[in-house]
N, C-alpha and C positions, 0 to 999 in steps of 0.2 A: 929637801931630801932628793939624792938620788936617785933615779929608774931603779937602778941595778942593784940598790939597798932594798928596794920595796921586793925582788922579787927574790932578794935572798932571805928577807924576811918571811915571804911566804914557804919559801923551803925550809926554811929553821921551823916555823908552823907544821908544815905537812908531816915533819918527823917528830916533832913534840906529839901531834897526833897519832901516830904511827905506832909511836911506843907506847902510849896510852890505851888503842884500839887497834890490834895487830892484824891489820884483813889483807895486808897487800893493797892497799887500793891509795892511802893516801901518800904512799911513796912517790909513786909515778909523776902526783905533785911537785915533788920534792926535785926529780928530777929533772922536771920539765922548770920548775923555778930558777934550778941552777946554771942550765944552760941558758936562759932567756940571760938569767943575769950576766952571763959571759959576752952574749953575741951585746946588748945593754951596752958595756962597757969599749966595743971597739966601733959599734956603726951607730948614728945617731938617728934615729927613728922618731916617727909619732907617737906614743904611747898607748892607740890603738891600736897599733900596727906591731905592738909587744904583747900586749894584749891576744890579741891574731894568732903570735906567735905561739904564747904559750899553752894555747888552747890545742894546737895543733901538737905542740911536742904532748901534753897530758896526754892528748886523743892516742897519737903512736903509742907511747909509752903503753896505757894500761892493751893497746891491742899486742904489742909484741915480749915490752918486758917483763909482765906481771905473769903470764905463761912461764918464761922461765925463771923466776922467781918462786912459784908454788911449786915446782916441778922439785927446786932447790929443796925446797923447805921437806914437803915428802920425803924425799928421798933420807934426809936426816932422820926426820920422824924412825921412820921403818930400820934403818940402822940401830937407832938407841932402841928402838923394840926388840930386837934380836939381840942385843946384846944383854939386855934386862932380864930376858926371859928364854930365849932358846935354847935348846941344851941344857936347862936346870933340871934336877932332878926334885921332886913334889910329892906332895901326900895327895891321892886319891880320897876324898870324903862320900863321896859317894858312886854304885855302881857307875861304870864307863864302858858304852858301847859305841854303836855309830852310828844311835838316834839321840842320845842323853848323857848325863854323867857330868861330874864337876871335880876340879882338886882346888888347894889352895896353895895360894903363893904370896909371901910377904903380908902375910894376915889377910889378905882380899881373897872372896870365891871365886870364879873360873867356871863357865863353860867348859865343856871338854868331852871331845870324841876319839875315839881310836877305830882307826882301818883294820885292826887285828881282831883277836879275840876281844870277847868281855872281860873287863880287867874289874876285880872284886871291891868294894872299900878296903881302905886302912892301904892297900899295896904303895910302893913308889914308882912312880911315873919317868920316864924325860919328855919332857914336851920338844916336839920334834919342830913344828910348825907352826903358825897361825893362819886362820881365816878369820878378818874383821876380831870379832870378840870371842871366838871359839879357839880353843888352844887342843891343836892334836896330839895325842899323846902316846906313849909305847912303853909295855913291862917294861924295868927294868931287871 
């Protein structure tokens, strides 16, 4: 077997893993396999000395790419959140001030604060914003 099968096989691994355990971490394998596999095929090496290599690209990788990788994936996240939920207008199930209060959305309960008045049960809401799990909300 070839070097540079062995180390695309470990990339084909690291993404089989990947997509089974989604943490960002065993990518960085994947890509450090894939270049090893490349430089592999044009310069002929020890196979320590690939070894070496790929430790070294892993190392880079999870310090430089996996930062922007999470950054990515965030940043989605918080899109389809806003899009899910911002601007819908909801049922208040119970009082909402700006210590307490809850509404519901798509059958699930909700946190829920308003920066305004106290907003009564039963009213409809738009939920303006979010903090983490709390959804802030305004009369409609």
């Amino acid at each position: 077997m070839d070097i540079w099968m062995i180390f695309v096989i470990i990339s084909i691994a690291a993404i089989v893993t990947e997509i089974f355990m989604p943490t960002m971490f065993c990518i960085n394998f994947a890509f450090a396999g894939l270049i090893t596999a490349i430089i592999s095929i044009f310069v002929s090496l020890n196979f320590s000395i690939y070894l070496i290599i790929f430790a070294v690209l892993s190392i880079l990788s999870i310090i430089f790419i996996k930062p922007l990788l999470m950054k990515l994936v965030k940043k989605d996240t918080k899109a389809d959140f806003a899009s899910q939920y911002i601007g819908k207008t909801v049922k208040c199930i119970e009082p909402i001030n700006k210590m307490s209060g809850a509404v519901t959305i798509y059958d699930e309960r909700w946190e829920a604060r308003t920066e305004g008045d106290e907003i009564s049960e039963g009213c409809d809401v738009k939920i303006v914003k979010n903090d983490s799990l709390i959804l802030y909300v305004e009369k409609v």
